[in-house]
C-alpha positions in Angstrom: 22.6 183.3 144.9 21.0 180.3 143.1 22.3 177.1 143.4 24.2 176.6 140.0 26.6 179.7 140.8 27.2 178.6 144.1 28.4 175.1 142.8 30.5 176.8 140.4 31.9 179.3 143.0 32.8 175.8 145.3 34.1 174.0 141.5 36.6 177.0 142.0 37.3 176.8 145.4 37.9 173.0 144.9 35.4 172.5 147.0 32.9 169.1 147.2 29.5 169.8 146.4 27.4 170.0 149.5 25.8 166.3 148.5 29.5 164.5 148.3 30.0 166.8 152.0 26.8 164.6 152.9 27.6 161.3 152.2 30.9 161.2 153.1 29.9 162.4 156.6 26.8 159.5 156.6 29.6 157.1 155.6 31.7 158.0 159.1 28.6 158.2 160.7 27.8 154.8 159.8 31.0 153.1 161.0 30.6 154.8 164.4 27.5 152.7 165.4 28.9 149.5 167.0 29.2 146.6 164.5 26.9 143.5 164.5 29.3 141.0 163.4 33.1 139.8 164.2 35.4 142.2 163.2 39.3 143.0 162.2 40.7 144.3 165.0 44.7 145.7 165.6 46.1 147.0 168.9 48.5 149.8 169.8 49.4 149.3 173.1 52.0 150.9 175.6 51.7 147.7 177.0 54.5 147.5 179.7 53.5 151.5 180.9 51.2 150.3 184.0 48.8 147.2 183.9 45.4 147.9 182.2 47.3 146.8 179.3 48.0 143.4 179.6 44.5 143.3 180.9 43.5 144.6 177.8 45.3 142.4 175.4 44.5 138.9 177.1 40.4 140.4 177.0 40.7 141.0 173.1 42.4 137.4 173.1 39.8 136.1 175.1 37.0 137.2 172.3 38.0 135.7 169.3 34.2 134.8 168.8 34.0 139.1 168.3 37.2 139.9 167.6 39.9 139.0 164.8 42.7 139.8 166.3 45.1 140.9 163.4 48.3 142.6 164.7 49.2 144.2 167.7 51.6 147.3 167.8 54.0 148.3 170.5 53.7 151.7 171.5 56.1 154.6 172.8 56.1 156.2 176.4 58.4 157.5 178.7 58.2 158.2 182.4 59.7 156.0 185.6 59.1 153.0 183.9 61.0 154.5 180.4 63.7 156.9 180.4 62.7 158.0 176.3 60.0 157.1 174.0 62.4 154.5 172.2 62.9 152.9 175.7 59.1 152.8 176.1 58.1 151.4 172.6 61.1 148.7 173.6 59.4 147.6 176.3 55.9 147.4 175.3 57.1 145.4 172.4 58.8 142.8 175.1 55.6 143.1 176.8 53.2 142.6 174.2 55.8 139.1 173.5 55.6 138.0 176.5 51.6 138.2 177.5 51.0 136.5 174.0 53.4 133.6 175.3 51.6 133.0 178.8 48.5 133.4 176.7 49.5 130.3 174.9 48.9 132.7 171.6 52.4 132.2 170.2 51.8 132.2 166.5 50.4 136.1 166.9 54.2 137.0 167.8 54.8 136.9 164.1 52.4 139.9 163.7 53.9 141.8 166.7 55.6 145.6 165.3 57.8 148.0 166.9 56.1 151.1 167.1 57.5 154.9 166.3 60.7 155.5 168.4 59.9 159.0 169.5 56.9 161.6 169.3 55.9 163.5 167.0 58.2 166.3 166.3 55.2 168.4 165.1 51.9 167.9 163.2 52.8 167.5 160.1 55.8 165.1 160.3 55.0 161.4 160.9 57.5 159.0 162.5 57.8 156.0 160.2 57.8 152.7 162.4 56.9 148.5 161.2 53.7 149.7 162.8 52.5 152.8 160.9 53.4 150.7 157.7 51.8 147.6 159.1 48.4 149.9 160.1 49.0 151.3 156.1 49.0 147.8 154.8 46.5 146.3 156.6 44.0 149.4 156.5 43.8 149.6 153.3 43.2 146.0 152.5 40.2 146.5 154.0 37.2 147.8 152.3 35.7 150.8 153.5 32.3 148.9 154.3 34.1 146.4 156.3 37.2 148.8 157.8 39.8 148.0 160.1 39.3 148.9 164.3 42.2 150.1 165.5 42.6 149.7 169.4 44.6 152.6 170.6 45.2 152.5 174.0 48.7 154.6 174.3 49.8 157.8 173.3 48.5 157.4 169.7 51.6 158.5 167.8 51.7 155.3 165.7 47.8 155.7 164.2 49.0 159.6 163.3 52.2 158.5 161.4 50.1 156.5 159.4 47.2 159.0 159.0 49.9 161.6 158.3 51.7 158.9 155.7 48.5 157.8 154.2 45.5 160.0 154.4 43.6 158.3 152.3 43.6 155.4 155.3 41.0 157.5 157.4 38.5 156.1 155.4 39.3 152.5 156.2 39.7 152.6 159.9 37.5 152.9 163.1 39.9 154.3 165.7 38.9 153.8 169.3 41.0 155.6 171.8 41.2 155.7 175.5 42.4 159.1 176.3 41.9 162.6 177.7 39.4 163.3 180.4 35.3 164.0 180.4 34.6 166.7 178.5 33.3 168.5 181.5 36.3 168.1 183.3 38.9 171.3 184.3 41.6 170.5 182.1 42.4 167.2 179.9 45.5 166.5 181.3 45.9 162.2 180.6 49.2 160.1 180.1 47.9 158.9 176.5 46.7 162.4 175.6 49.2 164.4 176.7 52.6 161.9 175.9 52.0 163.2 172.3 49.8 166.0 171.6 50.9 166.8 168.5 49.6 163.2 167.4 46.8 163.6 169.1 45.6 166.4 167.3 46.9 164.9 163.8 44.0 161.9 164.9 41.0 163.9 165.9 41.5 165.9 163.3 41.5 163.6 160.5 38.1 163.0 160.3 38.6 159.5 160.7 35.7 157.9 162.9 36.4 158.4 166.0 35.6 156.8 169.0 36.8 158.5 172.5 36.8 156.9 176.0 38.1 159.5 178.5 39.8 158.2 181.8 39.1 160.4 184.6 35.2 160.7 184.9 34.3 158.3 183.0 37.0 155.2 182.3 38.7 155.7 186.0 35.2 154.2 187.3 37.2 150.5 185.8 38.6 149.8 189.4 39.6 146.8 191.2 41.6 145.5 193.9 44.1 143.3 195.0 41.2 141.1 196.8 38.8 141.0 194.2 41.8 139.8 191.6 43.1 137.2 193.8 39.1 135.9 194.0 38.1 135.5 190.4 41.6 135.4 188.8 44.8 133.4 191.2 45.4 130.1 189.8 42.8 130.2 187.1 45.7 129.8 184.3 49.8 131.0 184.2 48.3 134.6 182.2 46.3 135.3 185.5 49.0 134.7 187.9 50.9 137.0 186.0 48.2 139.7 185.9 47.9 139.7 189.3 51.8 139.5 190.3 51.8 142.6 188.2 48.8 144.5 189.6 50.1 144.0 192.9 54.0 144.9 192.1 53.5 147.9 189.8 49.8 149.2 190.8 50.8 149.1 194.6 53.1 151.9 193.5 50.9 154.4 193.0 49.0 153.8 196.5 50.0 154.8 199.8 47.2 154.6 201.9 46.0 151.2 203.7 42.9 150.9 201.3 43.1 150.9 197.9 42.1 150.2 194.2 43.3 150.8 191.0 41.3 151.2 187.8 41.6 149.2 184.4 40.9 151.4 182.1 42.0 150.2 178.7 40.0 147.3 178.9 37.1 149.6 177.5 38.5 149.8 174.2 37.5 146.0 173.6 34.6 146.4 176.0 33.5 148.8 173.3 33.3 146.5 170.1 30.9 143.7 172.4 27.1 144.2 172.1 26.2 141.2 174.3 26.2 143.2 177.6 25.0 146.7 179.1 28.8 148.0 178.6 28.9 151.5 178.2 26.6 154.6 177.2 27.8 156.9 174.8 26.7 160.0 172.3 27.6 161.6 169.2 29.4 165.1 169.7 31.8 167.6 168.1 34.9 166.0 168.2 37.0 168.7 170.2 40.9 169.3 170.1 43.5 168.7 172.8 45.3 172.1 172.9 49.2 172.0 173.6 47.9 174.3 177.0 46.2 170.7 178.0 42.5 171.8 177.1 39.9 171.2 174.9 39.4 173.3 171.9 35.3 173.2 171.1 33.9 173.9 167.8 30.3 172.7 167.2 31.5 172.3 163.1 33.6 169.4 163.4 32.8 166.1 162.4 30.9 164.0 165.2 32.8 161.3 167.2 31.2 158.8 169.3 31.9 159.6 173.1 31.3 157.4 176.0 30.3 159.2 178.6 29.1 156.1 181.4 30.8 152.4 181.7 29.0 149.9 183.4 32.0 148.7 185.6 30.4 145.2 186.9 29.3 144.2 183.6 32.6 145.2 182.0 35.0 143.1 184.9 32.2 140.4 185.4 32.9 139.7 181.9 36.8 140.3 181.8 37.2 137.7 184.4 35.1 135.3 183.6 36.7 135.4 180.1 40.5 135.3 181.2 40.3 132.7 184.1 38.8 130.2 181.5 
């Protein structure tokens, strides 16, 4: 088959010429290679789940010469901590509220959203929420040269809703996500994954660039402990004390033998936008699907995503406490 019938057979099939099929792909390609300038940054936290969160969002405070910090977006969860999603999202918003006030960073409160009330009741159905809309608004102010990086460290139901409300928005984000588990682990059974599957699969496959930063096997390596915290962070500033009072009441809970750590995991999600230290290692790969089973779903013909597969964990803390204790 020459090449002018097989452009007419994809003309019929409404199919893109393989050349648009091209660029389009160079174009995610090209926003998945870390940025060398500051950038526009949102975050969708489940912020008052456990306590890499706060950690997280008084880091990506703490880097304004990197990172604009544009909105931040409370997300939904539900386990001890939550009895339902709506519960969850409540709380995170409170949370979100209340590290931005210890931070001294009270004029961001105006740009703090309530996030979707419940999960997705299936792929196809978004949740609306002030946050998908903001995410809508926002995104697409941004040109798709410059686009928005959207720090999703919670079940990612808010980014779906406004994938699945706008699709054109994929083209105008960076989504960078800690969730799931190496992709050489048994299963990929993780709270943000598997909260919301059904939004999880909406995200990966949307083709919008896609950055992944599992937890176990690659993020969990994050860990601290009560001594180290109370070394380089108690009496620094009011937002330490708090961020240690938390680690010790809430982390503690999940520990029952004499010695013990607990990692920070979300903190990689800003530790990935900073190119001024050995952070992380990463690749290009298929991005796979979370199955509903909790497993990955491989198919070498996806688009590529940007998977970090090694964090440098002294580099990462040195730098989040040296930063926050300022």
């Amino acid at each position: 088959m020459d090449f002018k019938t097989l452009f007419e057979l994809m003309k019929k099939a409404n199919m893109p010429p393989q050349a648009d099929i091209c660029a389009d792909e160079a174009a995610r390609l090209k926003k998945l290679q870390k940025p060398a300038k500051p950038v526009d940054v949102v975050m969708d936290t489940d912020a008052c789940n456990e306590v890499d969160d706060q950690f997280a969002i008084a880091y990506a405070l703490k880097r304004a010469d990197r990172l604009h910090l544009q909105a931040l977006y409370a997300a939904p969860f539900c386990h001890m901590h939550a009895e339902t999603a709506q519960k969850g999202m409540e709380r995170s918003y409170d949370e979100i509220l209340k590290v931005l006030t210890l931070a001294d960073k009270a004029a961001l409160k105006d740009r703090v959203y309530r996030g979707s009330c419940q999960f997705l009741p299936d792929e196809n159905t978004p949740v609306r929420s002030p946050a998908a809309e903001d995410l809508i608004a926002r995104g697409m102010a941004h040109d798709p040269e410059n686009p928005l990086y959207v720090l999703a460290i919670g079940a990612i139901t808010n980014v779906a809703s406004a994938l699945l409300l706008e699709p054109r928005l994929k083209d105008h984000l960076v989504v960078i996500w800690h969730g799931g588990t190496a992709l050489d682990w048994p299963a990929c059974i993780s709270f943000n994954a598997c909260q919301d599957i059904a939004a999880t699969r909406v995200v990966m496959g949307s083709g919008v660039p896609f950055v992944m930063q599992p937890g176990a096997g690659v993020a969990y390596s994050l860990t601290t402990s009560v001594q180290e915290l109370e070394y380089w962070l108690q009496g620094k500033n009011p937002l330490c004390d708090y961020l240690v009072k938390i680690y010790k009441e809430v982390a503690g809970q999940w520990h029952k033998t004499p010695v013990w750590s607990h990692p920070l995991v979300d903190v990689a999600a800003v530790s990935w936008l900073l190119d001024d230290a050995p952070y992380m290692n990463d690749r290009l790969v298929p991005t796979p699907l979370i199955s509903y089973t909790g497993h990955y779903e491989f198919d070498p013909r996806r688009p590529l995503m940007r998977y970090v597969y090694f964090m440098n964990r002294d580099a990462i803390l040195s730098d989040l406490f040296t930063r926050i204790s300022q």
